[in-house]
N, C-alpha and C positions, 0 to 999 in steps of 0.2 A: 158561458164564456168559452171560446176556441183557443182567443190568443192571446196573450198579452206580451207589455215590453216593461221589465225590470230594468230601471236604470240607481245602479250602484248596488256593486256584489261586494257587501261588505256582509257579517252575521244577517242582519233584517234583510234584506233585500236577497242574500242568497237562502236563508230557509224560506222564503214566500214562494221565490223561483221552485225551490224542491219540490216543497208542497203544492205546486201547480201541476209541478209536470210530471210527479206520479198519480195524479190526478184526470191525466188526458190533455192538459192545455200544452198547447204549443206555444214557449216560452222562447222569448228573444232575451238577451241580457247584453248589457252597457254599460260603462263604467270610466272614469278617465286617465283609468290605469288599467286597459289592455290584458295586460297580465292578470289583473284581479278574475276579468269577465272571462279567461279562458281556463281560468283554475275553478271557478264556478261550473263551465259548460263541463268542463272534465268529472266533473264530480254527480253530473246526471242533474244540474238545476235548468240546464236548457240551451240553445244554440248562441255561441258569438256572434253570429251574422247580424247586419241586419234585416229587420221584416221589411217583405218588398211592399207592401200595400199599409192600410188605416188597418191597425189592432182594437180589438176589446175595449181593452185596459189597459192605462198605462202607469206604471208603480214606480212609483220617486223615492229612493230609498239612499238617500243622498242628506251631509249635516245640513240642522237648521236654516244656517247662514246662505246655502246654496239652493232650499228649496224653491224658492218664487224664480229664481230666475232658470232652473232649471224646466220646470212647468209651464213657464210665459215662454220658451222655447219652443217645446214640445206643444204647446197649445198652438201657435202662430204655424206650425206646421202641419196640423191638423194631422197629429202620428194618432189618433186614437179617438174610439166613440166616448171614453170615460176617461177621465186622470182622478188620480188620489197619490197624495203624500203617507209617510209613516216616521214622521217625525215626532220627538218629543213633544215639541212644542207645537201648537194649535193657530194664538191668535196673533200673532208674529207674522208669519207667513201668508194667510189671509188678508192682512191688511197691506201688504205686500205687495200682495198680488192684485187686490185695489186700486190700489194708485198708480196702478200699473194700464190701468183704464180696461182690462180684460173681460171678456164674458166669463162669470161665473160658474156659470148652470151647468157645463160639463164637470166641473171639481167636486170634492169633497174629501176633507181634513180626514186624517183615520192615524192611532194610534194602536200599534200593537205591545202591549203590556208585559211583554215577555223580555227577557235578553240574558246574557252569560258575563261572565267575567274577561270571557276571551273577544277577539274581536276577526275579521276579515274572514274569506268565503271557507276557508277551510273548518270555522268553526258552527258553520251553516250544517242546521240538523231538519228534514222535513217536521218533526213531530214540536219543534219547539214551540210553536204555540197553541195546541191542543189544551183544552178544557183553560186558560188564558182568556182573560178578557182582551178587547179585542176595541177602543174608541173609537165611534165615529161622531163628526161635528158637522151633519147637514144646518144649513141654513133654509129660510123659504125660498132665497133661487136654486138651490141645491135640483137640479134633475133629477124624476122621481126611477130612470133608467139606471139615470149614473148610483144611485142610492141601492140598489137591487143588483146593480155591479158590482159597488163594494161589500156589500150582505154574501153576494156568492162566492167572493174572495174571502171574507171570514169563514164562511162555511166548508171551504175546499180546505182551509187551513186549519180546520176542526176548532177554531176558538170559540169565544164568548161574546157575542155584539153587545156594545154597550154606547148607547145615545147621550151624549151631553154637548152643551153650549161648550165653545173652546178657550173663552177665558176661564170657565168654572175647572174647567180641560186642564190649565195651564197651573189654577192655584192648587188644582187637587194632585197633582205630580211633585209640584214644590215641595208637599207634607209626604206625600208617600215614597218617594223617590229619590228627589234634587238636593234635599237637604238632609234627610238619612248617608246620603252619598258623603255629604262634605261632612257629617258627623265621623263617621266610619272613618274616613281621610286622618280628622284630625288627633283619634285615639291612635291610630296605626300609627301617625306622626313621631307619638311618644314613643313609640319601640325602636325610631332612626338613630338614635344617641344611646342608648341607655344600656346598661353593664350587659355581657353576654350572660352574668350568672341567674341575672331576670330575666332575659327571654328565654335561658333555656326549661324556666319554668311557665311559659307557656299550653296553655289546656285550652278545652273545650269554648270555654266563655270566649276570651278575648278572639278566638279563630273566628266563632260568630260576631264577634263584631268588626270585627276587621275585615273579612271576607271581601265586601263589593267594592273596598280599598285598593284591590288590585288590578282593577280596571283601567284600561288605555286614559293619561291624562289630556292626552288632544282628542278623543270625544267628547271628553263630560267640559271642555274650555267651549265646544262649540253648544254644547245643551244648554249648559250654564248663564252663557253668554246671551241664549235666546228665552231665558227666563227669569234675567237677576233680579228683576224687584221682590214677587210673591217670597223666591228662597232667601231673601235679604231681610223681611221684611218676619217669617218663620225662624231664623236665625237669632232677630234680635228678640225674641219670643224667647229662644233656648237659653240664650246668655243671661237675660233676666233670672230663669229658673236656677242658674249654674251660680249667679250672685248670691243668690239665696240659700242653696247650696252650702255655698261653700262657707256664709256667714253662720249657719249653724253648726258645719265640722270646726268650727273655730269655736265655737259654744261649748261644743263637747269637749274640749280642749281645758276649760275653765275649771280653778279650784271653786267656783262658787256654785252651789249645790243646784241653785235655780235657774243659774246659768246653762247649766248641764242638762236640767230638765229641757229648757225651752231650745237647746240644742237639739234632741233627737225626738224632739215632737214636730221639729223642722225635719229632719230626712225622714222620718219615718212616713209625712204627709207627703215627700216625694214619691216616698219606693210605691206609696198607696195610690198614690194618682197613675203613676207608670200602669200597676198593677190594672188599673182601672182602664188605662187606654189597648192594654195589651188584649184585653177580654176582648175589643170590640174588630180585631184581625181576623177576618175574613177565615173560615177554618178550610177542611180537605172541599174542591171544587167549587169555591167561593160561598157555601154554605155556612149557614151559622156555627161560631167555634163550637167542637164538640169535646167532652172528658174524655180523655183517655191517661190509659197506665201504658207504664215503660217495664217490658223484662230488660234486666240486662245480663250480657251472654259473654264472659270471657272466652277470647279466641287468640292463637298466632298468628301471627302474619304469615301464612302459606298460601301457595293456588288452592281455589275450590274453595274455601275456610265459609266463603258468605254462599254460596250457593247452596253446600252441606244446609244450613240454617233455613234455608228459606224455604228448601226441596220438604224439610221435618216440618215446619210450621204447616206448610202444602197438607203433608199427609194428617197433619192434626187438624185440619179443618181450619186454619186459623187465618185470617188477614192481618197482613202485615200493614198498619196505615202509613206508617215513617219509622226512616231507618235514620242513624246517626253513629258514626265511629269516634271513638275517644281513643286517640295513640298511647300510649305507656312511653312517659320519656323516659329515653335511654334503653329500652326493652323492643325486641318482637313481637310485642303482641298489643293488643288491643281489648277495649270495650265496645260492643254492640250495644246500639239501646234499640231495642223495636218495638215502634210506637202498636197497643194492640189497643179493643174495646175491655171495657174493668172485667167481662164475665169472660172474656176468652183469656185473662192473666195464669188463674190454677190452672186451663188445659195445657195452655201452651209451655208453663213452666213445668209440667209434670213432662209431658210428654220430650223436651228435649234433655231434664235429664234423663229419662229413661236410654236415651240413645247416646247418655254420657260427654253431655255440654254442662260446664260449670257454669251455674247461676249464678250473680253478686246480689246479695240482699239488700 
């Protein structure tokens, strides 16, 4: 691949463009805010202009709702030997693009697995989706050219290719993604009203679950949008569990002895099943979950404070697999947890107090 055309320098569409064009490709970018695609090209993801001739590749990186007709565009112009999408949704757009009477056999669906809380080109990183699965949804008109276009665009962009059908594409986003989304949403929910003297106790847990709560709500209206039934259909899944739920905290609630029992043999077969689903989350580089121990390392909140830490672990020989900070409310300082393997826990613990880091037991 020499060249391609990036149209919509939003996060996806401007780390593809980055990862291109440290790459060698010569990248054109598009967008239908102007200002996006020159805040893009400024940032090293590739030229505003447009390409005077037919491109490589051409990357659609534009909401659901805009894909097919942005494609059926660019296709009836013949801008390119290859198109591909990088949208959420799979089989939306495809069919789309259907009834649209088009030739196929230049497309192919493609889903990058990656994104951030943040949104538009400033928050475009090249490395964002390294070692990142990476979907594509060839059909058998699918071009076996255009197919080996989009492979070299996963591979420029250091991900993970991963082959599936685009409805199977659509349900399995709905579990892993669409509706973890709107779970998130609706715990954060509860902290819009509620006394300041309970947010200010606030930790670790609920920051993880609230976290992808922060995200732009006119992206997840058009993702949503282009996938309601599978996450509607997962939802009423959840709400079923949350009846159930909630019918045994009221169990628990009971002066009647056996009432109480059959109460927390109810949540207790939740937190177990959880437990059960939790095991099966993909571990470091989509390999199977692996055990690991947490040191953890009181710190202040100063310059340097994490780099000190990582520079000692360095000299102890030790791999850091995950890191996680825990704030001190109302304090300067912080908890470190860093995730290590069980047999590097005594080195690594020896070794930074020796260099006079206080350990929490």
């Amino acid at each position: 691949m020499r060249t391609a055309l990036v149209i919509g320098t939003g996060l996806i569409g401007t780390s593809a463009a980055l990862a291109l064009s440290s790459r060698g490709v010569a990248v054109h970018l598009a967008d239908h805010d102007p200002g996006q695609a020159r805040t893009a090209a400024a940032l090293g993801a590739g030229t505003d202009e447009a390409p005077e001739g037919r491109v490589d590749l051409c990357v659609v990186a534009v909401p659901p709702a805009h894909v097919a007709g942005t494609l059926a565009d660019m296709m009836r112009r013949d801008a390119a030997r290859g198109y591909l999408d990088v949208a959420s949704v799979k089989g939306g757009p495809r069919r789309e693009l259907e009834a649209l009477g088009l030739d196929l056999t230049p497309y192919i669906g493609t889903h990058p697995m990656s994104g951030r809380e943040r949104s538009g080109p400033l928050a475009g990183t090249a490395d964002l989706f390294e070692g990142r699965p990476w979907v594509l949804t060839p059909t058998r008109d699918t071009d076996t050219e255009v197919l080996n276009l989009a492979l070299e665009l996963v591979a420029l962009c250091r991900a993970v290719p991963v082959v599936m059908d685009a409805d199977a594409h659509d349900r399995a986003v709905a579990l892993v993604s669409h509706m973890p989304h709107l779970v998130s949403s609706m715990v954060a929910a509860r902290l819009e009203n509620a006394e300041e003297t309970a947010v200010r106790l606030c930790g670790q847990g609920i920051r993880d679950v609230t976290r992808i709560a922060a995200s732009d709500p006119r992206m997840w209206i058009d993702i949503l949008s282009a996938n309601p039934g599978p996450v509607a259909d997962l939802l009423s899944a959840v709400a079923g569990d949350l009846d159930e739920t909630v019918t045994a905290l009221r169990a628990l609630q009971s002066a009647d002895e056996a009432k109480r029992h059959e109460g927390a043999a109810g949540v207790e077969s939740m937190l177990r099943r959880g437990n059960a689903g939790q095991t099966r989350v993909p571990g470091k580089h989509g390999a199977a979950p692996a055990t690991y121990e947490v040191v953890a390392v009181l710190i202040d909140d100063q310059p340097g404070q994490l780099a000190r830490i990582f520079a000692d672990a360095d000299r102890a020989g030790v791999n850091i697999e995950d890191v996680r900070i825990e704030h001190a409310t109302g304090q300067q300082a912080g908890l470190v947890q860093l995730t290590v393997e069980p047999k590097a826990v005594p080195v690594l613990t020896a070794a930074l107090r020796e260099r006079g880091w206080a350990i929490r037991q």
